[in-house]
Backbone of each chain as ProteinMPNN parsed JSONL, in Angstrom:
{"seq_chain_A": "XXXXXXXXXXXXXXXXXXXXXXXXXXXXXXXXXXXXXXXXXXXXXXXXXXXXXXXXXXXXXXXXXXXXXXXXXXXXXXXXXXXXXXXXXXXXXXXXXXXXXXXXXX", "coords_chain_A": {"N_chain_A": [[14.852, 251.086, -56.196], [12.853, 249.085, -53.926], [11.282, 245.399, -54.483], [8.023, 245.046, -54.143], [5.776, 243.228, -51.393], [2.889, 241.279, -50.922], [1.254, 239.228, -48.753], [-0.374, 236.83, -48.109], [-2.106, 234.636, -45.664], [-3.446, 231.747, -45.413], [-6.667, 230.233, -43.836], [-9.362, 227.983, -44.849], [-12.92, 228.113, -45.082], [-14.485, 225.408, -44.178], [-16.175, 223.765, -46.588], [-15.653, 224.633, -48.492], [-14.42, 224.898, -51.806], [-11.239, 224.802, -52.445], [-9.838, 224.445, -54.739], [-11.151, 225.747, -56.623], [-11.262, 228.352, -55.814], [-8.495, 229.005, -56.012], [-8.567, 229.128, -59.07], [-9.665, 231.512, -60.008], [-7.963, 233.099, -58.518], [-5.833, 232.553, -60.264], [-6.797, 233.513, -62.473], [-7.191, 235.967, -62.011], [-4.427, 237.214, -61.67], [-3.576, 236.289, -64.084], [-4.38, 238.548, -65.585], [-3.608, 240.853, -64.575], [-1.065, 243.168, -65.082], [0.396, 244.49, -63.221], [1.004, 242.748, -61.307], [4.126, 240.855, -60.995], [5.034, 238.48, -60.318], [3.531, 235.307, -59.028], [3.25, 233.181, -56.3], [2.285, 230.316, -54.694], [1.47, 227.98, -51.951], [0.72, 224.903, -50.302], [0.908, 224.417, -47.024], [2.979, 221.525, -45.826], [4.268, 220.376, -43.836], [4.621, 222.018, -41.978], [5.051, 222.145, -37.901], [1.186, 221.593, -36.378], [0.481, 223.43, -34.457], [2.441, 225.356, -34.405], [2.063, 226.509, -37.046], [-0.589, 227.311, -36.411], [-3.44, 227.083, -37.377], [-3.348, 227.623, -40.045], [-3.534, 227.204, -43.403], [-2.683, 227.669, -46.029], [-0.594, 229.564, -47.958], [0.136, 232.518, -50.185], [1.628, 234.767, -52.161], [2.537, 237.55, -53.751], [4.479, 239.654, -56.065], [5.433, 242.586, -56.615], [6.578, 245.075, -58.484], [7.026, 247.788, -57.68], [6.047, 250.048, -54.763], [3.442, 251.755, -55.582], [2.509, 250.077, -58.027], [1.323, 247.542, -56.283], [-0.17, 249.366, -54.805], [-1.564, 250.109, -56.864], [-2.614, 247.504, -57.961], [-4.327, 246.541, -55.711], [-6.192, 248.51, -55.535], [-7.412, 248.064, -57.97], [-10.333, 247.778, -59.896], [-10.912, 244.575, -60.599], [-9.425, 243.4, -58.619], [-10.921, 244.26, -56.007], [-13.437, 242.764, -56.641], [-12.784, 240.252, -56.541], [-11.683, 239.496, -53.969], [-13.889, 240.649, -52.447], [-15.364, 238.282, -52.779], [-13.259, 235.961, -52.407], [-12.66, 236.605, -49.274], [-15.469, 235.381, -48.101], [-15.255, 232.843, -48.308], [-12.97, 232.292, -46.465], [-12.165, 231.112, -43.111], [-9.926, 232.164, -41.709], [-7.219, 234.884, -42.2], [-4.638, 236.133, -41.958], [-2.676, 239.221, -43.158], [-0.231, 240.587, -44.589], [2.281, 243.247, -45.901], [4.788, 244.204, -47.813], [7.756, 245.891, -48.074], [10.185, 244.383, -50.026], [12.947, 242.699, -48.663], [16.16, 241.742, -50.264], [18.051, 239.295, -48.528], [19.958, 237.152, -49.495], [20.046, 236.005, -52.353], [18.457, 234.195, -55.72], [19.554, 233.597, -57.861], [22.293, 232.536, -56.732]], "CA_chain_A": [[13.588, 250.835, -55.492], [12.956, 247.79, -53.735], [10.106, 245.183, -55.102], [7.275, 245.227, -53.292], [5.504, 242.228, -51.428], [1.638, 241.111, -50.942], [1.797, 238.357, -48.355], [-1.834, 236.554, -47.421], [-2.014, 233.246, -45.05], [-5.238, 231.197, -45.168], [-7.353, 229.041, -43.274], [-10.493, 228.131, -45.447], [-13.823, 227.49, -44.443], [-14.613, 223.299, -44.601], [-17.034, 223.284, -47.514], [-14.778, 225.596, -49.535], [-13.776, 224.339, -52.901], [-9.883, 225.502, -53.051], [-9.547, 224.791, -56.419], [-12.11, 227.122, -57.126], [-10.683, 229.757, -55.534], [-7.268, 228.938, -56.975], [-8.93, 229.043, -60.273], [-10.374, 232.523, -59.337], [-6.669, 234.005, -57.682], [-5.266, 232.924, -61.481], [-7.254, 234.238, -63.498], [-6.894, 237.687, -61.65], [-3.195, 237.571, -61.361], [-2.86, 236.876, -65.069], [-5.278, 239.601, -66.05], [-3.233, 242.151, -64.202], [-0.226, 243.099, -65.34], [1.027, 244.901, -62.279], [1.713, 241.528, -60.424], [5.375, 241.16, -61.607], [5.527, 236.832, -59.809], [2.665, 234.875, -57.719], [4.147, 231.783, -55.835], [1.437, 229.589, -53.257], [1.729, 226.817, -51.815], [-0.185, 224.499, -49.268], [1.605, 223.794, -45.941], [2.718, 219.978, -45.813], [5.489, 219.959, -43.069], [5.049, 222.411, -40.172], [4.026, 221.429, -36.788], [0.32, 222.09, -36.171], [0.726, 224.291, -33.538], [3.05, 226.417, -35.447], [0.991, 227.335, -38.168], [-1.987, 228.087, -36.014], [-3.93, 226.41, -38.599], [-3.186, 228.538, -41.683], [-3.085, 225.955, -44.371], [-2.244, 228.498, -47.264], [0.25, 230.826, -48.363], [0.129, 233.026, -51.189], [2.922, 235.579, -52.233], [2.632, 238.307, -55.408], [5.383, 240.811, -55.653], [5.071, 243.748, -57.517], [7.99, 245.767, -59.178], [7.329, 248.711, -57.23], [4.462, 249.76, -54.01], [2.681, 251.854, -56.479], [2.3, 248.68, -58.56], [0.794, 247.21, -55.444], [-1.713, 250.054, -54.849], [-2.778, 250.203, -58.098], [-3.715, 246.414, -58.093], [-5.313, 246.616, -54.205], [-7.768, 249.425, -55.594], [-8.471, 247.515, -59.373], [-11.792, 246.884, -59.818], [-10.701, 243.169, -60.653], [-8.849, 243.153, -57.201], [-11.588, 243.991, -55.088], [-14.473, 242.065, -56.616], [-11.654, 239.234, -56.047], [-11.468, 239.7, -52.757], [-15.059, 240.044, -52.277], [-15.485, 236.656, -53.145], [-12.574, 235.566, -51.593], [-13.794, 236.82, -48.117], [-16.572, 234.4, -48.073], [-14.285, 231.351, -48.439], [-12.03, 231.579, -45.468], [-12.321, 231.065, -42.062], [-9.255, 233.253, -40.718], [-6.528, 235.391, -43.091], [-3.328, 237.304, -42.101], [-2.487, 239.866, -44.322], [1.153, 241.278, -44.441], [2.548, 244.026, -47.533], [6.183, 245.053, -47.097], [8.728, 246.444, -49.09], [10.865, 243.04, -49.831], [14.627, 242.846, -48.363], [16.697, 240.555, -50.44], [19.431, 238.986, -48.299], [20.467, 235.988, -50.367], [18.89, 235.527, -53.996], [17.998, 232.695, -56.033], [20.715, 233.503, -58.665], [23.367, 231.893, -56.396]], "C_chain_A": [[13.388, 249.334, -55.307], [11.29, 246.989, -54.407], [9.096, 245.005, -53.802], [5.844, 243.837, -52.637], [3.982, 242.083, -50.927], [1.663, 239.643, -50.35], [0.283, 237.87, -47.286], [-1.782, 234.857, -47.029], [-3.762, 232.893, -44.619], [-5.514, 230.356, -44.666], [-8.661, 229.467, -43.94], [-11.54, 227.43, -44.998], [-14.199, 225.663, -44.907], [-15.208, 223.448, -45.737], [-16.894, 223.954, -48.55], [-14.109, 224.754, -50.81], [-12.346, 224.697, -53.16], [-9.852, 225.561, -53.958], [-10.219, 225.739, -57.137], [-11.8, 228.36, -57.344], [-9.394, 230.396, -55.86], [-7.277, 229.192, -57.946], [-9.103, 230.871, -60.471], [-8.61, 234.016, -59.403], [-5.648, 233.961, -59.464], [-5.763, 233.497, -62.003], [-6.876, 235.814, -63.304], [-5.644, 237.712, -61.732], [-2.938, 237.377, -63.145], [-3.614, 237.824, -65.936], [-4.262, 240.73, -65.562], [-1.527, 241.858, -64.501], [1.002, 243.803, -64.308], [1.821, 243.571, -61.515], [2.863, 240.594, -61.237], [5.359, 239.082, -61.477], [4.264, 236.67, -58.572], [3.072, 233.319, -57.505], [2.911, 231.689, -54.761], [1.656, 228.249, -53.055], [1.085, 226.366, -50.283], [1.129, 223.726, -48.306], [1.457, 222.243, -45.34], [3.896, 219.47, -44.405], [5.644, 220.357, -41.427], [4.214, 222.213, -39.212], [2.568, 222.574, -36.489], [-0.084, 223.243, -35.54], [1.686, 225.459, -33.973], [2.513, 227.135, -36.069], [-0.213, 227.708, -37.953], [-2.831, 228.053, -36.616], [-4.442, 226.683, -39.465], [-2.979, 227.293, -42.234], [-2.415, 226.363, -45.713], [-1.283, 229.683, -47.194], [0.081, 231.256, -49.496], [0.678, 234.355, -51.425], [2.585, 235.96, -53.586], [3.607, 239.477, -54.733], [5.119, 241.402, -57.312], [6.517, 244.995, -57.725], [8.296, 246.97, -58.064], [5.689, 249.043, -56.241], [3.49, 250.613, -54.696], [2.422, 250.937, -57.631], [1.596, 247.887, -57.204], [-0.468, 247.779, -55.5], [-1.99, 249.992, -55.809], [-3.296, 248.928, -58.315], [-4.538, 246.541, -56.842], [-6.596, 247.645, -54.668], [-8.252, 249.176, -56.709], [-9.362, 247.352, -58.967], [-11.873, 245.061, -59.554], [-10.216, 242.78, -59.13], [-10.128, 242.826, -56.448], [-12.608, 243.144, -55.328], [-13.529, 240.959, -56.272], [-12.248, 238.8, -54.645], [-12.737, 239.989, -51.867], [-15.301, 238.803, -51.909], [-14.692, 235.441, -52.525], [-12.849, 235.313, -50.062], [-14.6, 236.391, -47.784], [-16.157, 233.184, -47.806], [-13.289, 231.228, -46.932], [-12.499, 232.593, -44.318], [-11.282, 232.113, -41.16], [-7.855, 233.548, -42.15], [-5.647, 236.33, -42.354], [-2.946, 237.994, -43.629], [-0.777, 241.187, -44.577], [1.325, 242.143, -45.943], [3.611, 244.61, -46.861], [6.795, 244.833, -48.577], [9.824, 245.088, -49.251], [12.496, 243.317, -49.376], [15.267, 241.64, -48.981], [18.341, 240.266, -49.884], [20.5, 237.923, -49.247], [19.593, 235.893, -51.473], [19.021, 234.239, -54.996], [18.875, 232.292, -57.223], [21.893, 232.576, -58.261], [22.942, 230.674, -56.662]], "O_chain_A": [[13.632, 248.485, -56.164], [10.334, 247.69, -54.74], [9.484, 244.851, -52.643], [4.983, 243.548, -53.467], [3.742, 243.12, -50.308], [2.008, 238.752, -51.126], [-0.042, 238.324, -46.189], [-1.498, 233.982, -47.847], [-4.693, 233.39, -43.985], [-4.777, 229.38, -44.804], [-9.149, 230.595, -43.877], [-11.384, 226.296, -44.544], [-14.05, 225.074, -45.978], [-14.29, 223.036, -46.446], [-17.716, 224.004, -49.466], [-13.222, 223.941, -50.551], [-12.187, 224.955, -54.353], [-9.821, 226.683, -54.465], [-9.833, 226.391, -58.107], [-11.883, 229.154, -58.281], [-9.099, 231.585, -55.978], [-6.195, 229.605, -58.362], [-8.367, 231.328, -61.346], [-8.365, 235.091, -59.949], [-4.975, 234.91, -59.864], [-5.107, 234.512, -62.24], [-6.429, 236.615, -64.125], [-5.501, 238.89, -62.061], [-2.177, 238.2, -63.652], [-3.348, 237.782, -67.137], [-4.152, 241.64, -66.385], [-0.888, 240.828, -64.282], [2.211, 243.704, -64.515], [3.021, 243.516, -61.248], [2.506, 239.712, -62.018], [5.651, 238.425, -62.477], [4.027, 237.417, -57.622], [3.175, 232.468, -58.389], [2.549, 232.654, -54.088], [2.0, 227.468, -53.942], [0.953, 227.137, -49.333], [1.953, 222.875, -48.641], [0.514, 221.753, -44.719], [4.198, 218.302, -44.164], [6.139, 219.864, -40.414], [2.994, 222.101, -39.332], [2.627, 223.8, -36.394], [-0.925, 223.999, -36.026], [1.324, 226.596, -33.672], [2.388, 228.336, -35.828], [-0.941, 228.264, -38.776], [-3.399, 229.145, -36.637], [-5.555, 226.355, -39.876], [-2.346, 226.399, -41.672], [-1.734, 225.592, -46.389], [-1.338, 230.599, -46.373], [-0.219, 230.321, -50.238], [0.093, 235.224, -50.777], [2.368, 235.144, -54.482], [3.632, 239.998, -53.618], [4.826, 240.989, -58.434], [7.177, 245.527, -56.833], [9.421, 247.172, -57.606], [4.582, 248.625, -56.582], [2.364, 250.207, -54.411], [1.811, 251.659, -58.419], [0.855, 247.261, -57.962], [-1.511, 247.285, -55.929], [-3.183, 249.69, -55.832], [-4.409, 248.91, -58.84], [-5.728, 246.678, -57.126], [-7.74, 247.553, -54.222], [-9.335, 249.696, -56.978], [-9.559, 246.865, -57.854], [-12.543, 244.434, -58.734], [-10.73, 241.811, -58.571], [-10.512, 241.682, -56.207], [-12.955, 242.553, -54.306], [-13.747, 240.817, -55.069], [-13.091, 237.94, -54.391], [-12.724, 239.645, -50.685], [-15.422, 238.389, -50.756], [-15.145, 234.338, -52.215], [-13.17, 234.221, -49.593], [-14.923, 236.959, -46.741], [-16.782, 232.478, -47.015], [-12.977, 230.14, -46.446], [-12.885, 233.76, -44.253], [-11.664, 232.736, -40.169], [-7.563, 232.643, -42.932], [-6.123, 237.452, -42.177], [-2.932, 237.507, -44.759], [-0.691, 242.412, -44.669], [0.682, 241.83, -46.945], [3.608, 245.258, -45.815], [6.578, 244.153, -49.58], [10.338, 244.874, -48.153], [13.111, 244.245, -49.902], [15.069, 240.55, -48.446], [19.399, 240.671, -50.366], [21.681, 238.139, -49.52], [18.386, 235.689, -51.336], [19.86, 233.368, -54.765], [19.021, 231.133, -57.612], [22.477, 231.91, -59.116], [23.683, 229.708, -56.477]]}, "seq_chain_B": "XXXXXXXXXXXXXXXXXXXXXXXXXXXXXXXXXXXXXXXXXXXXXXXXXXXXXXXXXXXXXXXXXXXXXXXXXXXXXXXXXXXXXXXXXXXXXXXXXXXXXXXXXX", "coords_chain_B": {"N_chain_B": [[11.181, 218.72, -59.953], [9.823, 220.666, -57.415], [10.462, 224.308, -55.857], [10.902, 224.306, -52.222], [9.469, 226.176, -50.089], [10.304, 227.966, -46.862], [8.003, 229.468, -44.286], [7.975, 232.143, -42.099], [5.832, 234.359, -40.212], [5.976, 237.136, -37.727], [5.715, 238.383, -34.53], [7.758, 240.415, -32.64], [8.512, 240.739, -29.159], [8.546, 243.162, -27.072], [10.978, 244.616, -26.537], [12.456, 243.543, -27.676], [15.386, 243.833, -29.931], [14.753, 244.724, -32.767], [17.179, 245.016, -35.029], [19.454, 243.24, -33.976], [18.278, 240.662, -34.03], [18.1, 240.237, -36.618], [20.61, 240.24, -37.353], [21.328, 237.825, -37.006], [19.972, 236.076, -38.092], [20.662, 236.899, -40.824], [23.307, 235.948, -40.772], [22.982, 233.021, -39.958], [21.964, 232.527, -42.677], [23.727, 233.039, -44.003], [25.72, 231.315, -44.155], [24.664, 229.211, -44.354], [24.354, 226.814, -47.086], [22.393, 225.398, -47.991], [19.791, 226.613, -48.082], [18.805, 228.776, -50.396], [17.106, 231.101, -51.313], [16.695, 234.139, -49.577], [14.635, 235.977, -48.155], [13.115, 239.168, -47.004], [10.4, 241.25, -44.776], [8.971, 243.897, -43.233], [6.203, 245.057, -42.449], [4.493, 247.798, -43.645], [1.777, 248.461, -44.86], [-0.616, 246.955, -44.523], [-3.176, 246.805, -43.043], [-4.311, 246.955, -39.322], [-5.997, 245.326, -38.375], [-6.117, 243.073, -40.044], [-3.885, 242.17, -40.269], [-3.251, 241.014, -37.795], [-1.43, 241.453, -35.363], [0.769, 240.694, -36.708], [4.206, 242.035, -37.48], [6.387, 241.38, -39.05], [7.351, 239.078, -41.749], [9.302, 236.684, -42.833], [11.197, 235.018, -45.086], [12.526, 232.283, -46.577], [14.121, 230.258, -49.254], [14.739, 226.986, -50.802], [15.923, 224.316, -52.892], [14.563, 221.473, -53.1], [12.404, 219.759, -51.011], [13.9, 218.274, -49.221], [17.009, 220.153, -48.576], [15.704, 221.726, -46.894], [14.703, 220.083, -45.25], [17.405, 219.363, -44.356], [18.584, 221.404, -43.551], [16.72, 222.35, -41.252], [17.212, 220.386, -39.779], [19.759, 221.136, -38.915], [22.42, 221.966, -36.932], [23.465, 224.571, -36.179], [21.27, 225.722, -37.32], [18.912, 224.919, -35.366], [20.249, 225.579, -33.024], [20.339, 228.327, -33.591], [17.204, 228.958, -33.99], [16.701, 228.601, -31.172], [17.597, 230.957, -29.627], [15.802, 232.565, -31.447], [12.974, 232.059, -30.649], [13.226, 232.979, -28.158], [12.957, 235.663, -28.534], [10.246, 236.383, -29.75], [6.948, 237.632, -29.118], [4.764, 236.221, -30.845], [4.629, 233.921, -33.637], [3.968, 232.641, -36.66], [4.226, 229.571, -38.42], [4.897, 228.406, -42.15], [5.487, 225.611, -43.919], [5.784, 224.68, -47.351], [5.942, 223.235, -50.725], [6.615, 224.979, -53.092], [4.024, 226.382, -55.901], [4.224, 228.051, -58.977], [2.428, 230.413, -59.882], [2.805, 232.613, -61.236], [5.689, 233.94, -63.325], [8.796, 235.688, -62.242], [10.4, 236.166, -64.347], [8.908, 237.244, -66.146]], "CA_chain_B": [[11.017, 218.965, -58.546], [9.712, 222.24, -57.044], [11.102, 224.397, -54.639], [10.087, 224.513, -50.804], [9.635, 227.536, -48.598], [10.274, 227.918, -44.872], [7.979, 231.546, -44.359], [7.575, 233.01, -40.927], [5.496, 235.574, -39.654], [6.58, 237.483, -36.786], [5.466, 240.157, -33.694], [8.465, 240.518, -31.643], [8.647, 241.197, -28.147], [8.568, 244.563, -27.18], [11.815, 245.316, -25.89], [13.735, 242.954, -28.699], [15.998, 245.044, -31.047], [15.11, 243.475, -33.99], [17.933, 244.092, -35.482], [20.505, 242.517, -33.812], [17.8, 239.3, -34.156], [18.326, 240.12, -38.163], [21.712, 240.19, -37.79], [22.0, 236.312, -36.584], [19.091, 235.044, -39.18], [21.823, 237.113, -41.896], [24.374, 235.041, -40.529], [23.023, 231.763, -40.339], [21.842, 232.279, -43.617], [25.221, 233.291, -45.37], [26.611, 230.172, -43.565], [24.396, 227.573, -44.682], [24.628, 226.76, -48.334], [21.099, 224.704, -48.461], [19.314, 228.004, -48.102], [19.128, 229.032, -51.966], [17.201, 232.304, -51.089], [16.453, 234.452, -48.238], [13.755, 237.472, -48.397], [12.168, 239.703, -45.361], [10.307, 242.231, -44.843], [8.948, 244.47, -42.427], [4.876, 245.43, -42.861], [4.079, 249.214, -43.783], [0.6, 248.848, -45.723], [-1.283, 246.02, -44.019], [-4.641, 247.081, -41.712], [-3.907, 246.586, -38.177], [-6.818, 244.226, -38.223], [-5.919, 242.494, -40.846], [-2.646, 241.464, -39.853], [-3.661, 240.325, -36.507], [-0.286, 242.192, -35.01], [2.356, 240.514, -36.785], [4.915, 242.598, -38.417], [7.583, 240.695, -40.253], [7.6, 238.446, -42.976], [10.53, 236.063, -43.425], [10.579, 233.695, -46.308], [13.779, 231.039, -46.968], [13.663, 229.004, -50.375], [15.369, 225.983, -51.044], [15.393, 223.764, -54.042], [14.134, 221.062, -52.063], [11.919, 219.192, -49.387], [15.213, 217.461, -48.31], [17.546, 220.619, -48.11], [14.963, 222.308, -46.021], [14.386, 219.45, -43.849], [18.635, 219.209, -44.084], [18.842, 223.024, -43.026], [15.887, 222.601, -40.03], [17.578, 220.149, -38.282], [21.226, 221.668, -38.33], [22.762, 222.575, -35.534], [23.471, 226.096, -36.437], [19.719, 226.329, -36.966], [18.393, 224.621, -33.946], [20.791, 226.889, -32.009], [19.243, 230.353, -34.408], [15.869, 228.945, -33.526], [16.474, 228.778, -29.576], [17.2, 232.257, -29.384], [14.688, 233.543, -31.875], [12.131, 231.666, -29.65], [12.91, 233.994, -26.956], [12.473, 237.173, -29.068], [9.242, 236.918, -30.539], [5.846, 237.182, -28.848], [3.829, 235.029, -31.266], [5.332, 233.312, -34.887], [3.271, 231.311, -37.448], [5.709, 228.864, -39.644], [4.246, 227.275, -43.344], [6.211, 224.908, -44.587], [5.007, 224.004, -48.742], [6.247, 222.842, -51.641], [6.445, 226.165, -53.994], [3.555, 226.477, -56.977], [4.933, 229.082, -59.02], [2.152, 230.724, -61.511], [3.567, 233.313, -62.419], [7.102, 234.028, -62.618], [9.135, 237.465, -61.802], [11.214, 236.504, -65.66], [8.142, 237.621, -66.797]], "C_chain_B": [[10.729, 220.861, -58.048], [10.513, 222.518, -55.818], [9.998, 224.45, -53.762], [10.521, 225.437, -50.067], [9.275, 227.309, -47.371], [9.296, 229.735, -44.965], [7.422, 231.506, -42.991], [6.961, 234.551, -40.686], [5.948, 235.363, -37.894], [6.394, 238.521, -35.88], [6.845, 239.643, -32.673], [8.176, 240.971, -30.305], [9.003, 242.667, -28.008], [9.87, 245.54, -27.336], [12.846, 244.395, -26.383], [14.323, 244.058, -29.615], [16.067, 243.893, -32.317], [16.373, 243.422, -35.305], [19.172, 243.234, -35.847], [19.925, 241.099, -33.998], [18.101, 239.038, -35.769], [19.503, 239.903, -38.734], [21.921, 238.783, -37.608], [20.745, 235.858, -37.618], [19.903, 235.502, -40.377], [22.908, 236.299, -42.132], [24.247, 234.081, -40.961], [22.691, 231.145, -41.569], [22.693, 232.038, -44.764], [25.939, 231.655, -45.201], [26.429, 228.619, -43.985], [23.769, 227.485, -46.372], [23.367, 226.109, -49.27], [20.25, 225.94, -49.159], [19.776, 228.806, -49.602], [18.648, 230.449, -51.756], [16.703, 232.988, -50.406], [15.416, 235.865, -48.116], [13.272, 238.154, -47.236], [11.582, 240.677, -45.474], [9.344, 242.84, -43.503], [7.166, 245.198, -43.075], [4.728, 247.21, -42.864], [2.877, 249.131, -44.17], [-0.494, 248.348, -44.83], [-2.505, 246.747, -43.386], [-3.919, 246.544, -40.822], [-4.641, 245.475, -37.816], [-6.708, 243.224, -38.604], [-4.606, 241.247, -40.805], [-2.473, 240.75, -38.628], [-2.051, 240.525, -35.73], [0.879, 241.195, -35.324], [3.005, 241.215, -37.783], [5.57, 242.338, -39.389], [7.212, 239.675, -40.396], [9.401, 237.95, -43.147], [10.459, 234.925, -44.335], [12.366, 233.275, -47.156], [13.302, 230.194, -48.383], [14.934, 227.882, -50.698], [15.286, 225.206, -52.482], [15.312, 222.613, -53.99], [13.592, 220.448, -51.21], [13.539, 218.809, -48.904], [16.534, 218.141, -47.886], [16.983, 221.521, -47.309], [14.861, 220.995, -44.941], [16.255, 219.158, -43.17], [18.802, 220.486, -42.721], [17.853, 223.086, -41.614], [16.626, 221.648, -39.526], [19.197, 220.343, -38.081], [21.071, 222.27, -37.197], [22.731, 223.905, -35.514], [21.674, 226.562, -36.296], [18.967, 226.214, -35.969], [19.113, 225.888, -32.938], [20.343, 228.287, -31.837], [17.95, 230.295, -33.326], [15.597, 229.125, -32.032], [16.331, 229.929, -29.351], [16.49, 232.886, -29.837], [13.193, 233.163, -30.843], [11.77, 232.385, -28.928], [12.531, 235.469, -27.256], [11.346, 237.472, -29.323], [7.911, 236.371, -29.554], [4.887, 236.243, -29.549], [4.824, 235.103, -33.036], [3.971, 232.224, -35.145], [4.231, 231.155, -38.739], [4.749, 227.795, -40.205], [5.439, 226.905, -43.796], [5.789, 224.43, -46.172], [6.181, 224.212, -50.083], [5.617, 224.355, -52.678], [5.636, 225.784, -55.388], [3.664, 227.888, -57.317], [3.317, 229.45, -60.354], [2.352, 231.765, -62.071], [4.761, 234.059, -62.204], [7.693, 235.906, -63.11], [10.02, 237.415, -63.513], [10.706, 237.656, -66.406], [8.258, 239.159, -67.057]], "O_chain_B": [[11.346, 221.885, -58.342], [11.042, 221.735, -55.029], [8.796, 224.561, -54.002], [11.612, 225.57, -49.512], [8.322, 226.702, -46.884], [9.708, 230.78, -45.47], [6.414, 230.834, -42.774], [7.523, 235.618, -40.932], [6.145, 234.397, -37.158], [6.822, 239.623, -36.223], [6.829, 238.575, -32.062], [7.33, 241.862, -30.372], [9.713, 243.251, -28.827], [9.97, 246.635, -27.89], [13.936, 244.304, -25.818], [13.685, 245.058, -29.948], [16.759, 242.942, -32.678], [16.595, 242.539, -36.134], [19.698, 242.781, -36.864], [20.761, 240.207, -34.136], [18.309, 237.903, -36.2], [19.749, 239.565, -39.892], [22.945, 238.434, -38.195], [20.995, 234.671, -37.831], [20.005, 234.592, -41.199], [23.395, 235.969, -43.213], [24.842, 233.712, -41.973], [22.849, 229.956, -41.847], [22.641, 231.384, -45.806], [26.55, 231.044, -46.077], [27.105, 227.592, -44.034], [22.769, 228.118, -46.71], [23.204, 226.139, -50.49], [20.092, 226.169, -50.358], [20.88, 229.308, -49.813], [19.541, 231.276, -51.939], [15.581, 232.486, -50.337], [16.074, 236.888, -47.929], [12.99, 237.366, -46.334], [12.049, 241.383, -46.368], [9.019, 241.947, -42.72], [7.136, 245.793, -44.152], [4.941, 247.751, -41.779], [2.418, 250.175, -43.709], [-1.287, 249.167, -44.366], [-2.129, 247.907, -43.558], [-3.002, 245.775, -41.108], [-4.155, 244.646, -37.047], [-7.04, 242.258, -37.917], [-4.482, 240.069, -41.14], [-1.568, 239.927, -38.484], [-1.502, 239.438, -35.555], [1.753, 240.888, -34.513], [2.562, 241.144, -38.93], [5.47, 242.886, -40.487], [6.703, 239.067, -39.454], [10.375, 238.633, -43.465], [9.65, 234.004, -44.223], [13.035, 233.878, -47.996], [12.231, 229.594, -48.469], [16.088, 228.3, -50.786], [14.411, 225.646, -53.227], [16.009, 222.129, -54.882], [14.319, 220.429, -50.217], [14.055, 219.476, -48.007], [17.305, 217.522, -47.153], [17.81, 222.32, -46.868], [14.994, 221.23, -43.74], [16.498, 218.861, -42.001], [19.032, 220.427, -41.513], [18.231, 223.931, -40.802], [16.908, 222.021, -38.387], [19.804, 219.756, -37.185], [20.146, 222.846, -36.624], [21.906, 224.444, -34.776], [21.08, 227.34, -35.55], [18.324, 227.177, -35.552], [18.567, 226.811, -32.334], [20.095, 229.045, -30.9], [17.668, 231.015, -32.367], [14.568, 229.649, -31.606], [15.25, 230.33, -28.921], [16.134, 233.881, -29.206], [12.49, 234.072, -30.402], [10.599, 232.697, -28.715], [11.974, 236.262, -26.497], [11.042, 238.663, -29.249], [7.737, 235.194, -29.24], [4.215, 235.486, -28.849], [5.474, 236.061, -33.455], [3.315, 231.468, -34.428], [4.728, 231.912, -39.572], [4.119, 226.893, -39.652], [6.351, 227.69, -44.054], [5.25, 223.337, -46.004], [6.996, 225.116, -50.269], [4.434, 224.631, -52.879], [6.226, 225.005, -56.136], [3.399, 228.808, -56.544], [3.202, 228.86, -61.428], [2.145, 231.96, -63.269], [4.962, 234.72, -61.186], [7.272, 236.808, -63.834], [10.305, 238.52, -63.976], [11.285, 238.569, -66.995], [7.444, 239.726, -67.786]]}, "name": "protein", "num_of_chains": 2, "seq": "XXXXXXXXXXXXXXXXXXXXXXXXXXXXXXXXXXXXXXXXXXXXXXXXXXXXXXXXXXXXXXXXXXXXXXXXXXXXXXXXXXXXXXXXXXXXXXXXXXXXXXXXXXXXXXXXXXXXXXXXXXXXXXXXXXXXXXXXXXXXXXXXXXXXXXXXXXXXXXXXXXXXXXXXXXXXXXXXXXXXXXXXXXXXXXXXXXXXXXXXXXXXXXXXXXXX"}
């Protein structure tokens, strides 16, 4: 079974504290034990126009997509995500089954 | 030093076969040695709303800023990138320096 991926791109509203909300996205991710790895990182390189002016990425993979659903319907999830929802201005939201062509072992 | 991810979202063109386009981002990936590890995936869960119609998820890691900026301006890749250009109705590309909090060892 392949692992399973949780894949959200942010643009946050101006008067948004990130760190806040960073503060917020840890705490929940190490409360739950379903979310197997969470990797984010703020876009410093690609052209403006590219990124359609997402400034955030944020990536949790989960062992398996029942490990997924069961964090998407925690309680802890959604008040999350509540709260979250308030903070940004525009959000893509992708969840796919992950394909690994090359891995990080090599 | 952290790593840096290349991640693309992706709606293809209607009448692209995506995946003879998967077969030349397989390629250029096996080929170029910067490229530490290569992931994709294909959206099943998402809201249609949510996702604002892009399907795929591609995500490159490096170990890095300088073999990611090596690997974007190769030739091989400039060449990838021309033709993926023509495949895909709309693409948003983050470029960031990887914060890892919590890892898949775990």
């Amino acid at each position: 079974m392949s692992e399973f991926k949780h894949l959200v791109l942010v643009k946050f509203k101006e008067e948004v504290v990130v760190e806040d909300v960073l503060k917020g996205m840890e705490k929940l991710v190490s409360e739950m034990d379903t979310v197997k790895s969470f990797v984010w990182g703020k876009d410093i390189e690609s052209d403006e126009m590219l990124r359609q002016g997402f400034t955030h990425a944020f990536l949790m993979t989960f062992s398996s997509k029942e490990d997924f659903t069961a964090f998407a319907s925690h309680p802890k999830h959604l008040e999350f995500s509540s709260t979250f929802s308030t903070a940004i201005q525009n959000a893509v939201l992708l969840d796919f089954p992950a394909i690994t062509v090359k891995s990080s072992a090599n």
